[in-house]
TORMI-42895 format. One line per 8 residues: their letters; for each residue x, y, z of C-alpha. Coordinates in nm, 2 decimals, m for minus. Layout:
a> X,Y,Z | ...;
***
This chain:
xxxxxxxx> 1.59,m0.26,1.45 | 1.81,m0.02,1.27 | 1.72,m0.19,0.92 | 1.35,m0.14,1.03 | 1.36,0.18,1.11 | 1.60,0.25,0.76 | 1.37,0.13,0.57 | 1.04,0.36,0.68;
xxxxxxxx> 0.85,0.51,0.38 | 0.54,0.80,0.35 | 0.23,0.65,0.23 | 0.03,0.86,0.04 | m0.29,0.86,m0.13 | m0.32,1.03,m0.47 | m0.69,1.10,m0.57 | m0.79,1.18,m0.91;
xxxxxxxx> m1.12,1.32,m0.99 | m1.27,1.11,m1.26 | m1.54,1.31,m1.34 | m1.28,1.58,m1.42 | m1.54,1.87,m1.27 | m1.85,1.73,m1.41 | m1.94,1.60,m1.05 | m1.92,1.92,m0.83;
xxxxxxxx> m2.15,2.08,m1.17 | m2.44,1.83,m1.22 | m2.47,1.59,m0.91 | m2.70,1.83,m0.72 | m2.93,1.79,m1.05 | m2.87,1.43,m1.13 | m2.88,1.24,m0.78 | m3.03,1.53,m0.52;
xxxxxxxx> m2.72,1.54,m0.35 | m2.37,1.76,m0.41 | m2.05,1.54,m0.49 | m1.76,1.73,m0.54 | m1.58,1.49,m0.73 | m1.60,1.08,m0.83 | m1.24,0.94,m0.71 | m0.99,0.75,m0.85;
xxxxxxxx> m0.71,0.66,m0.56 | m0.40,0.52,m0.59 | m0.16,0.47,m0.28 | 0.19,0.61,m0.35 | 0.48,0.40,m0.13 | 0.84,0.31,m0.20 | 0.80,0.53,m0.53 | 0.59,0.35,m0.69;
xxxxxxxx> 0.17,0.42,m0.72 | m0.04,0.11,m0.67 | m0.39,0.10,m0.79 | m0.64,m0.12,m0.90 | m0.72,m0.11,m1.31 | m0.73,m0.39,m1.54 | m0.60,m0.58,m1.21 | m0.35,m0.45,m0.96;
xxxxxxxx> m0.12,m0.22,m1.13 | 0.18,m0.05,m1.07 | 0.34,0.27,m1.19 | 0.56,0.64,m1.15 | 0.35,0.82,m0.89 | 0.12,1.10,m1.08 | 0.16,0.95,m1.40 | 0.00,0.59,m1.41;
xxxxxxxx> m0.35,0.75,m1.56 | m0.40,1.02,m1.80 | m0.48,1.31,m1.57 | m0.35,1.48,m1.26 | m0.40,1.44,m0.92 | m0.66,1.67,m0.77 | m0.55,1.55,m0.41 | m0.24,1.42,m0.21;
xxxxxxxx> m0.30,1.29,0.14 | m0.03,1.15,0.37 | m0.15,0.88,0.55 | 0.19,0.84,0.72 | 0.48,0.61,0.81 | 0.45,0.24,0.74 | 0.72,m0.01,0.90 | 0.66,m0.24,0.64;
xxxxxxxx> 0.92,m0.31,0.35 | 0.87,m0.35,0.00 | 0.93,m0.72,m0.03 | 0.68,m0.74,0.24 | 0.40,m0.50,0.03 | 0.50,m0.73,m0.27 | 0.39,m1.07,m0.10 | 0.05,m0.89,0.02;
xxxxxxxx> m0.03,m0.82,m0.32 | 0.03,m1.15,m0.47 | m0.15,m1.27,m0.19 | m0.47,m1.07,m0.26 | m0.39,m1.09,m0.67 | m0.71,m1.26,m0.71 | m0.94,m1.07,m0.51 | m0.86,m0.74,m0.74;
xxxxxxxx> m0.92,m0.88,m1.14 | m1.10,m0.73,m1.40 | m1.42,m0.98,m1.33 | m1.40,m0.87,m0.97 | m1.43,m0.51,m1.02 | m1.74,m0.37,m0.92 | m1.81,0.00,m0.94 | m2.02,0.05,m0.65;
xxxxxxxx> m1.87,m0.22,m0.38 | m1.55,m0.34,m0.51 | m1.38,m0.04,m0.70 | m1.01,0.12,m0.69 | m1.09,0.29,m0.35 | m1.17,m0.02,m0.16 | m0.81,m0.13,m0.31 | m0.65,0.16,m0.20;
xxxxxxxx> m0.82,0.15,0.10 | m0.71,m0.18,0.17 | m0.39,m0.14,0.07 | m0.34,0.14,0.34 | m0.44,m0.09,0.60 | m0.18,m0.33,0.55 | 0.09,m0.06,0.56 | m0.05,0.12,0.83;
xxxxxxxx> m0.29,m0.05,1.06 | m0.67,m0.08,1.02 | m0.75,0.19,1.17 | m0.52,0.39,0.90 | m0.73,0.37,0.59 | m0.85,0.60,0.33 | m1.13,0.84,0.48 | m1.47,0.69,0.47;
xxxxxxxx> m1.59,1.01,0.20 | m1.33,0.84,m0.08 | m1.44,0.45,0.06 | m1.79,0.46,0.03 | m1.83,0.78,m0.21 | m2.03,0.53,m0.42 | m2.33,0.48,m0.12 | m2.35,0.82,0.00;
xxxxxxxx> m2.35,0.96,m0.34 | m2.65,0.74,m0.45 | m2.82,0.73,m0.06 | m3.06,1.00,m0.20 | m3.46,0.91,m0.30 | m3.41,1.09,m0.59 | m3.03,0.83,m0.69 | m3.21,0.49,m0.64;
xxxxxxxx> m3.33,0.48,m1.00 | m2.96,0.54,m1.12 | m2.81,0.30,m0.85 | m3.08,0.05,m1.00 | m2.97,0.14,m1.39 | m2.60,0.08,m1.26 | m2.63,m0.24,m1.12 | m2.84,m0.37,m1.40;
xxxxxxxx> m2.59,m0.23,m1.69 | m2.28,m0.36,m1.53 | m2.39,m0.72,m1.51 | m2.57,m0.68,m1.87 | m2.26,m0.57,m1.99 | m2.01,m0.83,m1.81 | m2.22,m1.13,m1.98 | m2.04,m0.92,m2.34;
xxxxxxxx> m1.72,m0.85,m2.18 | m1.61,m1.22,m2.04 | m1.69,m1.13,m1.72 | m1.54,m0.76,m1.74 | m1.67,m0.44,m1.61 | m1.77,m0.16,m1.82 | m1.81,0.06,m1.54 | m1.44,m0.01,m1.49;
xxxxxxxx> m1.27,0.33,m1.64 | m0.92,0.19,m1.58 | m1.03,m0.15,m1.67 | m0.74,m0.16,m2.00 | m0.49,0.00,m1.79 | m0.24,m0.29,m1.69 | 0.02,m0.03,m1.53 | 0.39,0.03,m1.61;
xxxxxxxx> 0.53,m0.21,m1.65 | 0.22,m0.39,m1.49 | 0.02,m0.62,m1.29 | 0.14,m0.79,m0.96 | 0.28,m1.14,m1.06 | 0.10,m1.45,m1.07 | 0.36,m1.71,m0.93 | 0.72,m1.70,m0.80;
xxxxxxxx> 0.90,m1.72,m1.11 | 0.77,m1.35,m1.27 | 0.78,m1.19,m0.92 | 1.11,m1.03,m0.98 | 0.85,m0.81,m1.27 | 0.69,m0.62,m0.99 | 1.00,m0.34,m1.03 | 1.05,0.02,m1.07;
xxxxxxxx> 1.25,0.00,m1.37 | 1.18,m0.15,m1.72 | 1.38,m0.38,m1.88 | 1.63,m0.27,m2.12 | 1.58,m0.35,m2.51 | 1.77,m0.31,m2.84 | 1.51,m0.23,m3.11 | 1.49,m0.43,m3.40;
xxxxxxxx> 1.66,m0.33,m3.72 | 1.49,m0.45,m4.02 | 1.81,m0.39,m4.25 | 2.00,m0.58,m4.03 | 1.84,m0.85,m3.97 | 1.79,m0.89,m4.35 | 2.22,m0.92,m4.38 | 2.27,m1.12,m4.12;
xxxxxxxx> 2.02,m1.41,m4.27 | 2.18,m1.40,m4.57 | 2.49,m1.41,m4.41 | 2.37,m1.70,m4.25 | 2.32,m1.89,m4.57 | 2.69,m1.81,m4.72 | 2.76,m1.99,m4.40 | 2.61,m2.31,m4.48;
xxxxxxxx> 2.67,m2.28,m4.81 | 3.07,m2.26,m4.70 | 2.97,m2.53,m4.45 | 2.83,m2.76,m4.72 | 2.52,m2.77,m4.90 | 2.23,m2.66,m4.65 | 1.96,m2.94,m4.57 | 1.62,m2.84,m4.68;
xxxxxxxx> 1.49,m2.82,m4.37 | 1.79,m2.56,m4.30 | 1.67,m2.38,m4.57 | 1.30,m2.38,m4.45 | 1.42,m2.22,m4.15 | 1.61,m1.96,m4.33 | 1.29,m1.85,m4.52 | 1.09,m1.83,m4.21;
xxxxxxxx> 1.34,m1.56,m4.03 | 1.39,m1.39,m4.35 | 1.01,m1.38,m4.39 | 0.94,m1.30,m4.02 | 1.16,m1.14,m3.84 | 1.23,m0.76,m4.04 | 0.83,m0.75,m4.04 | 0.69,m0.47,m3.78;
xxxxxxxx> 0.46,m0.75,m3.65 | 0.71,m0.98,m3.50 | 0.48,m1.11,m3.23 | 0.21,m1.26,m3.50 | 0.53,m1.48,m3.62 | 0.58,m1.61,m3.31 | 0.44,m1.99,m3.35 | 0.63,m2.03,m3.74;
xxxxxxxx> 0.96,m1.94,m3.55 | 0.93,m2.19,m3.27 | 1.04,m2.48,m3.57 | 1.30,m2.26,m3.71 | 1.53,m2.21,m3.36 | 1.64,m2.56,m3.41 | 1.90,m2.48,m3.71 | 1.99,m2.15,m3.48;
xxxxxxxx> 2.05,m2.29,m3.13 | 2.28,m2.54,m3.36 | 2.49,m2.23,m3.53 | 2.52,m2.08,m3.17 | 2.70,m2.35,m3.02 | 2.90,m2.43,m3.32 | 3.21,m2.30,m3.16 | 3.19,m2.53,m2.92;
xxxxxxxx> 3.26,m2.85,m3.14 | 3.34,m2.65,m3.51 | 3.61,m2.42,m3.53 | 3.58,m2.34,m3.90 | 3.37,m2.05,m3.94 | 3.28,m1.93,m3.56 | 3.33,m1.54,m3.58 | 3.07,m1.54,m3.90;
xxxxxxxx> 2.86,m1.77,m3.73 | 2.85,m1.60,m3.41 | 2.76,m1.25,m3.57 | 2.51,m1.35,m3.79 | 2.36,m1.64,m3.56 | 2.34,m1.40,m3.26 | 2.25,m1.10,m3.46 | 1.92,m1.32,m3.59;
xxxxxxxx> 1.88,m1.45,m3.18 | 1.88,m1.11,m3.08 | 1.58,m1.00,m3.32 | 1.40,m1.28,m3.25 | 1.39,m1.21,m2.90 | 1.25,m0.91,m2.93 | 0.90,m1.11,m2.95 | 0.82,m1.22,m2.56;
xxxxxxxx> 0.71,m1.57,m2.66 | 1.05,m1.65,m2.81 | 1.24,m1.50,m2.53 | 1.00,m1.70,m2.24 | 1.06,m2.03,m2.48 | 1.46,m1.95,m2.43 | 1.44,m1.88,m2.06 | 1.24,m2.20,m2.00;
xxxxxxxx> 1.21,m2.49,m2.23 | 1.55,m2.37,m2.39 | 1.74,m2.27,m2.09 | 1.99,m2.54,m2.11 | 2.06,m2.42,m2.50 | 2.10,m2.08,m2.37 | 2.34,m2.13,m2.05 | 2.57,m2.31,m2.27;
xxxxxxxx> 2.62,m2.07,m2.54 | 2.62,m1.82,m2.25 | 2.88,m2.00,m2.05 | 3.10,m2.17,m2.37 | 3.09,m1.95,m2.62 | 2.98,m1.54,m2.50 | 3.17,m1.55,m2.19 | 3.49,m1.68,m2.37;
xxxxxxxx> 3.48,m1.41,m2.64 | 3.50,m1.10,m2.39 | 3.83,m1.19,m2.28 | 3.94,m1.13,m2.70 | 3.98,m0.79,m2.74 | 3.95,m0.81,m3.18 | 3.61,m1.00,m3.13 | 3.42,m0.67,m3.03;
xxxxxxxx> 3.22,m0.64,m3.33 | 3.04,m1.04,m3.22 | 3.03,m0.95,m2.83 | 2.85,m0.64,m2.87 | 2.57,m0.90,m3.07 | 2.58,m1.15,m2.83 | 2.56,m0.88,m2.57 | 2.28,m0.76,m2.75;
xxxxxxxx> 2.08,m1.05,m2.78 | 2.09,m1.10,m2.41 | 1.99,m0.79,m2.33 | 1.65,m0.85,m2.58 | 1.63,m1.12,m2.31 | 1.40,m0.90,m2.12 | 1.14,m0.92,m2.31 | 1.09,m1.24,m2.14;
xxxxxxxx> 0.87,m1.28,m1.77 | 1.08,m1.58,m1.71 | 1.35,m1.61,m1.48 | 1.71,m1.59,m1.63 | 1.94,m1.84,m1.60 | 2.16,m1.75,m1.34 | 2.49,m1.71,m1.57 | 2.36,m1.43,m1.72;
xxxxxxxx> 2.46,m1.25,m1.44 | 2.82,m1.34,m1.42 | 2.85,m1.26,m1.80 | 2.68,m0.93,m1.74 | 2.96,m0.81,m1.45 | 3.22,m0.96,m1.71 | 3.12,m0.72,m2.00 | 3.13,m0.44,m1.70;
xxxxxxxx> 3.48,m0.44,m1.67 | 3.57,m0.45,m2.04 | 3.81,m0.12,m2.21 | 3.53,m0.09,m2.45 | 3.28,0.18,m2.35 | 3.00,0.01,m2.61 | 3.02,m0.32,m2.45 | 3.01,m0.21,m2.11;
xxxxxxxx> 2.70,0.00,m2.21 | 2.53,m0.35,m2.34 | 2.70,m0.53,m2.03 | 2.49,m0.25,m1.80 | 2.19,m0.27,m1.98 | 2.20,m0.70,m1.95 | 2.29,m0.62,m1.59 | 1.97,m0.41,m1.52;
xxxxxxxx> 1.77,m0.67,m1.67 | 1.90,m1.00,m1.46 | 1.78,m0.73,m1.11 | 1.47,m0.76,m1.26 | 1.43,m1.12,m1.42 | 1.72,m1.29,m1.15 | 1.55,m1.39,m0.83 | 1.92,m1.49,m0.68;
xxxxxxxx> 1.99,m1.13,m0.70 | 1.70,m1.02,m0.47 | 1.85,m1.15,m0.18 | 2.07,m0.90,m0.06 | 2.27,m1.12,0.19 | 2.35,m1.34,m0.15 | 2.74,m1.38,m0.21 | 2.63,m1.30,m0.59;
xxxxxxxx> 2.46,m1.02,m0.49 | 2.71,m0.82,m0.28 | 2.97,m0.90,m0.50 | 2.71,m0.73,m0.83 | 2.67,m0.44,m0.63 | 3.03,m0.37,m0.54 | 3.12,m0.44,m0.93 | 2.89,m0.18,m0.97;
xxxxxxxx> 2.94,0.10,m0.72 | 3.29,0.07,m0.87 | 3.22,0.08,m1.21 | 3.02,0.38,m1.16 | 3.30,0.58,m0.96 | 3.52,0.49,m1.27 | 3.22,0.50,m1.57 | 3.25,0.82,m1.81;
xxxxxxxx> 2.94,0.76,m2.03 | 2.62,0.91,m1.87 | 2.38,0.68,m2.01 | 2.57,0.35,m1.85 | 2.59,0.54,m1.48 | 2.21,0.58,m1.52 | 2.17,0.18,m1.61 | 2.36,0.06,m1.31;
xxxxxxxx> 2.20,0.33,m1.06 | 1.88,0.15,m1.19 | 2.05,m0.17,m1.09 | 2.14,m0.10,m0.78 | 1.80,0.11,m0.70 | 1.67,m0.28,m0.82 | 1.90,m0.46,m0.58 | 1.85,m0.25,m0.28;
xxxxxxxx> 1.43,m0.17,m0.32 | 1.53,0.00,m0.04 | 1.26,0.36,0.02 | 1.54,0.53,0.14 | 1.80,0.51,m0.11 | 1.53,0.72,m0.35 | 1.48,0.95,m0.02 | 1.88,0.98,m0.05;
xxxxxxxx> 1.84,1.06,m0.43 | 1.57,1.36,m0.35 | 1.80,1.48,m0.08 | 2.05,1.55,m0.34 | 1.78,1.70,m0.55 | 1.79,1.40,m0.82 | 1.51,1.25,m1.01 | 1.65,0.89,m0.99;
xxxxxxxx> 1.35,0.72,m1.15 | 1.32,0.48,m1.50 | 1.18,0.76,m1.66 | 1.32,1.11,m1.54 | 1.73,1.03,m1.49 | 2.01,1.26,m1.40 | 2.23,1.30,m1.71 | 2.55,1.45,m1.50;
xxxxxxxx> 2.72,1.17,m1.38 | 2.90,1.38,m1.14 | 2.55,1.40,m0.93 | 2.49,1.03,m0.96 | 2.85,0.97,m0.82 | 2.72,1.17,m0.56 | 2.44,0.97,m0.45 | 2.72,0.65,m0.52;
xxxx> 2.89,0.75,m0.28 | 2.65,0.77,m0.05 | 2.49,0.39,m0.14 | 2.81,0.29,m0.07;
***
């Protein structure tokens, strides 16, 4: 009961006129009948705005379409919790697509309406002048010809569009960071944070493969297929169009996941290796098929190199230089949809408690990423779990550099999905949100202490 009662959020609707003015103007002249505006709703809950675009979508409240609310109506207090929200929209995924979309009978309005219902109660929708704006609009004589014209364009137009509306004026917008998941493995995407990426450098990358060939060359004289493999990273990888290069990079990985474990069974050159073998890992995952390939079909590659040889190297404290690669390259895990493997997590709190402020800002922004890709850590009760957020209500009380505090507040925001904890931020007067963070760490130690 107390949890219940903890948990309580504000729904609210956020209604955007369309038409941006046009309606109130020129629907007296164009359908016989005055409409003040053509809505676009969205139900804001938990933080986060859901509507229905180019599916159902998700994003910051106000800002998921390019124009301002013209309305904000509070529909009230739902008992329901986020996790709960979450399974009703997977449940009703395939009911709200962009083939389903209908403007007059099947729009964002009858989402939003819906959605309200199911936090509410059905008798605590949307009023029946946003619902079924659509039928009173066009009830007129004078509108039957245009509700004709509609109906007749829309499924013209769907027959060009693959079964898409082009009455659909949000149809492109997939929200932020987007739709609700299709299965259980890619739930953990339906979050209010982003996941954490280290940009590509195309310099870099360009050392590091040559590095990689004085290390085979040192090694012995490279196979030709080894060479094959260099030419395709050195060929796709510093280009700005990584994710065209995805299929030619499949074949090449082979040679890498091999120079990545090398420490585990060849001690002659590992710290070179590492670097360079890492630093070419973490470009490549930058492109989302690699980095799904690596969290699937390659986990087993990845959880030993995770467990043998990164985990390892942040207990040596000359290595820094190769764990802030590695680190890097599993933080460019988030480009990925796919679950992590659940080590990630223990190397992440690892690189937390390191004496190198660089390493634990990588070991933060890996940690961020498992809350959003680790489904072990959205159980709450989970031993890992408690013992994540602990390591990082601590780590924050202790943490100097503003930028890391913001990572793990995002973290445990991620953990906790809990409506109130952002209530407890806007108490304080904080903005804790992906995209508006405090920058004072003494303010987000406030609202630390307080989670705690």
């Amino acid at each position: 009961q107390e949890f219940r009662i903890f948990a309580m959020s504000v729904v609210e609707a956020y209604v955007y006129d369309i038409s941006q003015g046009m309606a109130r103007m020129m629907s007296m002249a164009l359908v016989g009948k005055q409409v003040d505006i053509i809505p676009h709703t969205g139900i804001v809950v938990f933080g986060v705005e859901y509507f229905f675009g180019g599916g159902i979508c998700r994003g910051m409240p106000g800002a998921s379409i390019p124009m301002q609310p013209c309305q904000k109506l509070n529909l009230g207090v739902t008992r329901k919790s986020r996790h709960e929200l979450d399974d009703f929209l997977q449940s009703v995924s395939q009911q709200y697509t962009v083939e389903t979309y209908n403007l007059l009978r099947h729009n964002c309005n009858h989402f939003a309406d819906a959605v309200a219902k199911f936090l509410l109660g059905d008798d605590k929708g949307l009023p029946s002048s946003i619902v079924n704006i659509a039928d009173e609009a066009l009830s007129a004589p004078q509108a039957q010809p245009i509700r004709q014209l509609i109906e007749q364009f829309e499924g013209s137009m769907r027959q060009q569009m693959g079964g898409a509306s082009a009455l659909n004026p949000y149809g492109a917008v997939s929200g932020s960071p987007a739709a609700v998941p299709s299965s259980g493995a890619n739930a953990s995407s339906h979050k209010l944070a982003v996941a954490e990426v280290v940009p590509a450098d195309a310099k870099m990358v360009t050392l590091l493969i040559a590095n990689l060939r004085q290390v085979l060359q040192k090694k012995g004289d490279p196979s030709e297929a080894d060479r094959q493999s260099l030419d395709v990273f050195a060929a796709a990888l510093p280009s700005a169009s990584v994710a065209s290069e995805a299929s030619s990079l499949v074949g090449a990985l082979s040679l890498l996941d091999r120079l990545l474990l090398d420490p585990v069974s060849d001690k002659q050159y590992p710290d070179q290796t590492q670097l360079a073998a890492a630093g070419v890992l973490r470009h490549a995952l930058l492109i989302p098929q690699i980095s799904n390939l690596y969290c699937t079909d390659k986990q087993s590659v990845l959880s030993r190199w995770i467990e043998h040889v990164v985990a390892p190297r942040l207990d040596v404290a000359e290595q820094k230089a190769v764990v802030m690669m590695q680190l890097a390259a599993l933080v460019n895990l988030g480009s990925a949809d796919a679950e992590f493997p659940s080590i990630s997590i223990e190397v992440a709190c690892k690189g937390l408690q390191h004496n190198n402020a660089s390493i634990r800002k990588l070991a933060a922004q890996a940690l961020l990423n498992c809350t959003l890709r680790c489904s072990e850590l959205q159980d709450i009760t989970a031993d890992s779990t408690v013992t994540t957020l602990t390591l990082c209500c601590d780590t924050v009380s202790q943490e100097s550099d503003a930028k890391t505090v913001q990572l793990l507040i995002l973290a445990l925001l991620e953990m906790t999905s809990q409506a109130a904890t952002l209530q407890l931020a806007r108490d304080l007067g904080l903005e804790v949100n992906p995209s508006v963070m405090p920058t004072d760490p003494t303010d987000l130690r406030r609202l630390q202490s307080i989670l705690r």
